[in-house]
N, C-alpha and C positions, 0 to 999 in steps of 0.2 A: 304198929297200927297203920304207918302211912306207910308200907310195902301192900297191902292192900290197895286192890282196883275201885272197890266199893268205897274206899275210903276219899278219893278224888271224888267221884261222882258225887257223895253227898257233900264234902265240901264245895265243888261247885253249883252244884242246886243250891246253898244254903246261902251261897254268893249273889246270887242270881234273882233269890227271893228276896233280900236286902236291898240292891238294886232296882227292880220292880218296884219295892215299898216306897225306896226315897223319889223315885221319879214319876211313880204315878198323882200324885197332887199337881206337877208340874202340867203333864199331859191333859188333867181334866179342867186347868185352869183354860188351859192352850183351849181345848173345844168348850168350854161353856164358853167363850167372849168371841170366837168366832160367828159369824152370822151365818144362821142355818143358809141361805139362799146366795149363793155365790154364784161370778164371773157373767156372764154376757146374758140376756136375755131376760132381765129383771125386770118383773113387772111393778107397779105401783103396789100389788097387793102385796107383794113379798117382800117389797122394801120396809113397809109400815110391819111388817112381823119382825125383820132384821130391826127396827127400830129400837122396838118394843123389849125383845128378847136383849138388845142390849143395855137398854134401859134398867132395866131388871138386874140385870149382872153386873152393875156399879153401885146398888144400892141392896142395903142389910135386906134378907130374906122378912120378908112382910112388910118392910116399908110401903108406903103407898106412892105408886110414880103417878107422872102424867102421862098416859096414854096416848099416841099419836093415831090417830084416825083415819082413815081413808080417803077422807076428804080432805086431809092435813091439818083442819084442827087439835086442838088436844082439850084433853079430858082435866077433868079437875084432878090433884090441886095442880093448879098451872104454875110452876114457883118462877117466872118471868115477871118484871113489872110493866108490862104491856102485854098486851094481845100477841101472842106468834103464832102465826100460821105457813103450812108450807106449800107451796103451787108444782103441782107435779102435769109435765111433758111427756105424753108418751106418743109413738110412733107403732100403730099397727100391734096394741097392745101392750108394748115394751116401753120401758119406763127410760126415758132419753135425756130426762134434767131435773134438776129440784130446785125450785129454789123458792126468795122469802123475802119482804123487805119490812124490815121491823122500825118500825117508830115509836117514839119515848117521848115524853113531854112532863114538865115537873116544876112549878112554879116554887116548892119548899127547896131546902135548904140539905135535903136528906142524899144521900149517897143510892147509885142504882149499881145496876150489875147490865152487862151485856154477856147476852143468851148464847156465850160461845160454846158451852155444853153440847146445847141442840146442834149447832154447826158441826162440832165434831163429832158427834152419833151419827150427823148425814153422812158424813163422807165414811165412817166403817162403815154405814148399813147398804152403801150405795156402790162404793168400791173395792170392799174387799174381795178378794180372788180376779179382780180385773186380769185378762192378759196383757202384757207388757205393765205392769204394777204391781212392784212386790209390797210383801206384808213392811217392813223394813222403810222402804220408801213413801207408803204410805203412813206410817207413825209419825214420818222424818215431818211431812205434809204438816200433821194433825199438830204435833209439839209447835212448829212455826207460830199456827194459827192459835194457839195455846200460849206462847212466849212474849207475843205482840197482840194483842187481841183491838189495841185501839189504832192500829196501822195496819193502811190497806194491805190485800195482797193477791197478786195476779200468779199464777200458777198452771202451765200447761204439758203435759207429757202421756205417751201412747194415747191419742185421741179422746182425752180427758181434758176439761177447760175448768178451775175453781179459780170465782173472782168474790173476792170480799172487802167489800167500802164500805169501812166504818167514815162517821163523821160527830163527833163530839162536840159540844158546843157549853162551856159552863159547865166541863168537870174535868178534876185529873186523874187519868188514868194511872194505879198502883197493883199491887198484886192480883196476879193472874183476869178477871175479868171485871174486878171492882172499879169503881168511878166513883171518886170523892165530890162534893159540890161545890165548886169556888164560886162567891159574888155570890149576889143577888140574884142572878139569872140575867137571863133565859140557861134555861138548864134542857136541853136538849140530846137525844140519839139518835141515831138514823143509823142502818145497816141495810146495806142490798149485798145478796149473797148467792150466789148461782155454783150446781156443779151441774157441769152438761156433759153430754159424752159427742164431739164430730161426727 
């Protein structure tokens, strides 16, 4: 049988097609969580689709997201406990900076969350495909700001600036962006968060 030439060739096709099987879920993961609008000349409107579209891709098909807007609003359900809105810079069309400053206030006793979700959807929908920014280095970015969510953090490289000042006041910061409430209060958040591009 295996002195036969036809015999290699369908043994390799049949390699090949096993191959294909196992690696193509990896591949359509890789392009669904990519943002369709990549590297340099992003406008406002294409960020809020890269938003959108990632939004979508971290959450079970039919769940209902909050919608980011045009005008940086978002839509219902808003799962923030404050108002977030985000303030978009653009330059001659092109979208130059995003940014947000979210305020908290809570006289109860209950525990909040800081909205670092939304900060890290900016920075994939805003940077990925940058030049001089790899995909790699930007995760490295995202996990930081995922790691630490209640400590500031100043971040600058290939003509990219993200600054993010948290200030907490009357809670302890625990797993990934939860906020316990100690005391009485004042129970307070405050976040100013900017990504700009020089």
């Amino acid at each position: 049988y295996w002195s036969r030439p036809s015999s290699y060739v369908r043994l390799g096709g049949a390699a090949a097609l096993v191959a294909a099987i196992l690696l193509l879920p990896g591949l359509l993961h890789i392009w669904a969580m990519s943002p369709r609008y990549q590297g340099e000349g992003l406008t406002a409107e294409q960020f809020v689709q890269n938003y959108n579209q990632f939004s979508r891709f971290l959450v079970w098909p039919g769940t209902p997201i909050s919608q980011l807007a045009p005008d940086g609003t978002f839509s219902e359900p808003q799962r923030f406990p404050a108002k977030l809105e985000l303030d978009f810079t653009q330059e001659e069309g092109v979208l130059t900076a995003v940014s947000c400053a979210y305020r908290f206030e809570d006289s109860s006793s209950n525990g909040t969350t800081l909205p670092i979700q939304a900060f890290t959807k900016t920075l994939w929908s805003f940077l990925y495909g940058r030049p001089g920014l790899s995909r790699d280095e930007l995760v490295d970015l995202i996990a930081q700001l995922e790691d630490h969510p209640a400590e500031p953090l100043s971040w600058s490289q290939a003509g990219i600036e993200v600054s993010y000042q948290p200030s907490v006041q009357g809670y302890r910061p625990t797993a990934y962006s939860f906020l316990h409430a100690e005391g009485d209060g004042p129970h307070r958040v405050q976040v100013d968060f900017t990504v700009s591009l020089e």
